[in-house]
C-alpha positions, 0 to 999 in steps of 0.5 A, spaced: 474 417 522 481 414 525 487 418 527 490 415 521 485 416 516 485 423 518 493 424 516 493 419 510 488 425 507 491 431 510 499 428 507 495 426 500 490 432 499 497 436 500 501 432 495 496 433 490 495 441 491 502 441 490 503 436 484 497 441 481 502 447 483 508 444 479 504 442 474 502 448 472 504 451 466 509 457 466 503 461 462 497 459 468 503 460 473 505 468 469 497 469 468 496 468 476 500 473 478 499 478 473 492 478 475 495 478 483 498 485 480 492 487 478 488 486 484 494 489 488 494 495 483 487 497 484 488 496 492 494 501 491 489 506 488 484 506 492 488 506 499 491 513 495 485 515 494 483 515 501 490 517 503 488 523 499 481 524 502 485 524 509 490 530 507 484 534 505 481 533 511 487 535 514 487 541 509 481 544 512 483 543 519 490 548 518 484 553 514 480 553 520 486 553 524 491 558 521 496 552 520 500 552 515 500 547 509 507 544 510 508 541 517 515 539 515 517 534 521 511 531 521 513 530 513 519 527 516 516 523 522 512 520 517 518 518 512 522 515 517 516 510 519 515 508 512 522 507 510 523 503 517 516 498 515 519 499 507 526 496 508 523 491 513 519 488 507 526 488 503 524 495 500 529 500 498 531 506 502 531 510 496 524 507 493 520 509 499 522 516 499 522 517 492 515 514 493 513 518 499 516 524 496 510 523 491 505 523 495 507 529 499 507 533 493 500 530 491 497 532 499 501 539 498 497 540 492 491 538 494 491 542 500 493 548 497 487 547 492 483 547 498 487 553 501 485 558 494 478 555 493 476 557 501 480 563 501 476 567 495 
């Protein structure tokens, strides 16, 4: 195939996925990204599943250990890190920390759960 050939296609298949873009309806375009969301949504749950998973590993290794549930500069280093990729990515301050907060009240409990079951 020629050189030009090659870029007669690239420039058309271009413009045709770009002509098929525009004209999608409003509803494919919405019904698209909804079911984005959704798959994002799932994702979101698994990773916090296996977030979990992590924190109660931990909670055995402190049972083992003596250590204490709450590690608050660990909490604290954690949360700086998280607010510095979250805002990098146009998320607010706010939002990141209320969203952490949650999921540290989430790994307490968990921990704290395992704590009472191994401890009587």
């Amino acid at each position: 195939m020629s050189h030009k050939l090659f870029i007669l296609i690239v420039i058309a298949t271009a413009s045709f996925s770009q002509a098929k873009a525009q004209s999608a309806t409003p509803k494919d375009t919405l019904s698209y990204n909804r079911a984005q969301i959704d798959t994002l949504d799932s994702q979101i749950i698994d990773l916090l599943g296996k977030r979990m998973a992590a924190a109660r590993a931990i909670g055995m290794y402190k049972i083992d250990h003596h250590i204490g549930v709450v590690q608050s500069a660990r909490f604290d280093e954690v949360l700086q890190n998280a607010i510095k990729h979250g805002t990098s990515l146009g998320l607010s301050e706010e939002f990141i920390r209320a969203l952490y907060n949650d999921i540290h009240k989430e790994s307490i409990r968990q921990q704290e759960e395992l704590q009472r079951t191994y401890h009587h």
